[in-house]
N, C-alpha and C positions, 0 to 999 in steps of 0.2 A: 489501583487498577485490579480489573478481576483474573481469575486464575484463567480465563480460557483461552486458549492456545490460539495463536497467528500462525496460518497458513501462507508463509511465502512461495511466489511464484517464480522457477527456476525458468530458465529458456537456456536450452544448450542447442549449441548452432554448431556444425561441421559439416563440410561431403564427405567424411568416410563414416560410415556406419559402425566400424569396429572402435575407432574413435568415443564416438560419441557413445557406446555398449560401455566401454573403459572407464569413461566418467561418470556416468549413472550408475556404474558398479559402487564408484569411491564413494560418489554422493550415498549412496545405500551406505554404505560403512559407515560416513560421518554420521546419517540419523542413526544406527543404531548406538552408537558412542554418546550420542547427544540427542534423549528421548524427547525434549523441552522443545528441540529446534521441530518444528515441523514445515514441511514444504513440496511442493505439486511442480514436476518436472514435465515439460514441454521440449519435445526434439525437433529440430529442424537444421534439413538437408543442403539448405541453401541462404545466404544470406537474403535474400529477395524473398523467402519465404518468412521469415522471421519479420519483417519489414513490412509487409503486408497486414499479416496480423497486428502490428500495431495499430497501422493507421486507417485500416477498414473495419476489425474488428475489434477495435477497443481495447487488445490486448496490453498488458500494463503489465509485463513480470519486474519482480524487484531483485532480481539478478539473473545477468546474460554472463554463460560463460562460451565464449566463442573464438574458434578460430581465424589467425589470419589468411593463409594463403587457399584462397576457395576461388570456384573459377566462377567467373564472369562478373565478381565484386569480390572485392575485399574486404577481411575483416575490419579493415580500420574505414573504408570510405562506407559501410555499414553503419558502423557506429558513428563517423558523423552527419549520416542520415539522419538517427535515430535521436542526437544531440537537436540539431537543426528544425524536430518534430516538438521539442520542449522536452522530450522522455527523459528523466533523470538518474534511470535504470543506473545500479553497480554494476559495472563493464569487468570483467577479469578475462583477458585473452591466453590463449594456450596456444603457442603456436612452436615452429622448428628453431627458428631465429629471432638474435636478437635484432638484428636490423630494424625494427618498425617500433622499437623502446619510445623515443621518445615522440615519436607522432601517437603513441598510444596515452601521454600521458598529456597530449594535448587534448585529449576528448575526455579526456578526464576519467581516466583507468583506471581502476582500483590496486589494480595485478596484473603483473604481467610475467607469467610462466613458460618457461621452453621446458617443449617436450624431449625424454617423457615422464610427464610429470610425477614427479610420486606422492604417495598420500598427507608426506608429512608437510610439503608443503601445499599440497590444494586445503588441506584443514586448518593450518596454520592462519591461509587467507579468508578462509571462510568463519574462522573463530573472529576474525578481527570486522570482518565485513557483518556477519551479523551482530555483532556488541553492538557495532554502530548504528543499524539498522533498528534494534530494539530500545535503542536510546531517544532513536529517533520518534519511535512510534508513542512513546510516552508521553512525549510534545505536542506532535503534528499529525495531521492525517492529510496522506495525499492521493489526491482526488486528479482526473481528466475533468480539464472545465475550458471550456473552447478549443479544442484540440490540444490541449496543452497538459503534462503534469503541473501541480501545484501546490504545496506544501501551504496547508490549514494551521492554524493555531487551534488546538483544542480549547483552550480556555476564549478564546475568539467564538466561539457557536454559541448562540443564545438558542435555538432552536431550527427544528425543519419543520415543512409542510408538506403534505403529498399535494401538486396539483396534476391533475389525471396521470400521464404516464411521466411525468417529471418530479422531480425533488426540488423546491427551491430553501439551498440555507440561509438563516440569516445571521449575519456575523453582530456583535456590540459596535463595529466601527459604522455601522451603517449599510456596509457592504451585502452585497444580495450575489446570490450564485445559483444558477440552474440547472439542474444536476440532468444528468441523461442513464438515470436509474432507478431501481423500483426503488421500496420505502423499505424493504426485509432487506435486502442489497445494501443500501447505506445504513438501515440501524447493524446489519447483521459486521460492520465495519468499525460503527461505534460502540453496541453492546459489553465491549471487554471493558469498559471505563464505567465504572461504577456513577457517575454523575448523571451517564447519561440513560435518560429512560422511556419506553415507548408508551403515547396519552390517546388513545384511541386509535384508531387507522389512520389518521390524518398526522400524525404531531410524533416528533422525538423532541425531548426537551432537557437543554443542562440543565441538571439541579442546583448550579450555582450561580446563575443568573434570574434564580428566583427570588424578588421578596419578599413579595405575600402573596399568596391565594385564597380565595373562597369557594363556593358550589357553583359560580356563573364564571369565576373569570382568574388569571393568573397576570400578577404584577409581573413585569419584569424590572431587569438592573438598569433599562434606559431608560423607563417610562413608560415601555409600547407594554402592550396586552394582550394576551391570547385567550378565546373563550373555550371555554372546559369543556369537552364532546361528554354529551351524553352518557352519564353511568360511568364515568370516568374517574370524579374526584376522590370517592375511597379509596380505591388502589393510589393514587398520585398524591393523597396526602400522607399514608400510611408510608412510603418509598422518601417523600421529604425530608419527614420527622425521621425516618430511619438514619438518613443520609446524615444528617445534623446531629442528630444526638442518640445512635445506636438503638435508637427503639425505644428509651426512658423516657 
């Protein structure tokens, strides 16, 4: 895999404002401790706001830390909102009480901390939550595909296509998926895995589901074939050979 850094998407959810200042301070502490980890914080005031953004606006964070006792919804009938949506989001709730332990671990919590919290354990969870997270990313990549999160097999992608404003991947099992994003969007997703690589404006393509190619056309590992755009093949055999055997 290549060195360049995952941007995880944080979403902190409270109604108190001094709250949610609190946690975005520690979160500041943790990345300066841990320059590796990088991540983009999203505040929201209300549960109903956060909930929105998911399911209107495509938003997709890979960890919610939120509180429970918010008015007009609760943390926890939030989250099984957001469960019920397909979201697979790391859940770590922060709240007064332990009262709502174990309905937290029905939605499948990660953490669940009473306030007020102190640093050593929000990093403690967060050390454990992102290991997991980056273990995860090494394997899978997960995609919204029908209103759903969905964990990918990376070795599962033979290839994309751009078709106008859509992505469609296609898997070795057969399997076809229609992505509802640009082409820079999902390469910019894949790009950190050295396999994979971008073959004109139209095509990302694993390098390990290649067999053979020539100047017209690319084997694959099922049989199917993809033709080679235009001024394409020097770059994309020079990237092969690279891939295979270091450039000798």
């Amino acid at each position: 895999m290549k060195g360049a850094a995952f941007v995880y998407l944080i979403a902190l959810c409270d109604d108190e404002a001094e709250e949610l200042d609190k946690t975005e301070q520690m979160l500041g502490k943790y990345k300066e401790r841990n320059p590796d980890t990088d991540f983009k914080i999203e505040r929201f005031r209300s549960a109903d706001g956060l909930l929105y953004m998911v399911r209107e606006e495509n938003y997709i964070p890979d960890l919610v830390l939120m509180d429970i006792y918010m008015p007009k919804k609760l943390g926890i009938e939030a989250a099984k909102e957001l469960r019920s949506m397909g979201n697979s989001s790391r859940l770590v709730f922060l709240t007064t009480s332990r009262e709502h332990a174990l309905e937290a671990f029905g939605v499948d919590a990660a953490q669940y901390l009473v306030k007020p919290i102190s640093e050593e354990a929000l990093f403690a969870a967060l050390d454990k939550i992102f290991g997991e997270m980056a273990r995860e990313r090494t394997k899978y990549l997960i995609l919204r595909i029908d209103g759903k999160q969905q964990r990918v097999p990376l070795h599962e992608i033979m290839y994309c296509e751009a078709q106008r404003k859509m992505q469609c991947m296609y898997l070795a099992d057969g399997t076809e998926y229609l992505l509802r994003m640009t082409m820079a969007e999902l390469f910019g997703m894949l790009s950190m895995y050295e396999e994979f690589v971008r073959v004109g404006i139209s095509y990302i393509l694993n390098l390990e589901h290649i067999d053979n190619l020539n100047s017209q056309e690319i084997c694959l590992s099922t049989g199917r074939k993809v033709y080679v755009p235009r001024g394409a093949y020097k770059s994309l055999k020079e990237q092969y050979f690279q891939y295979y055997c270091g450039g000798g």
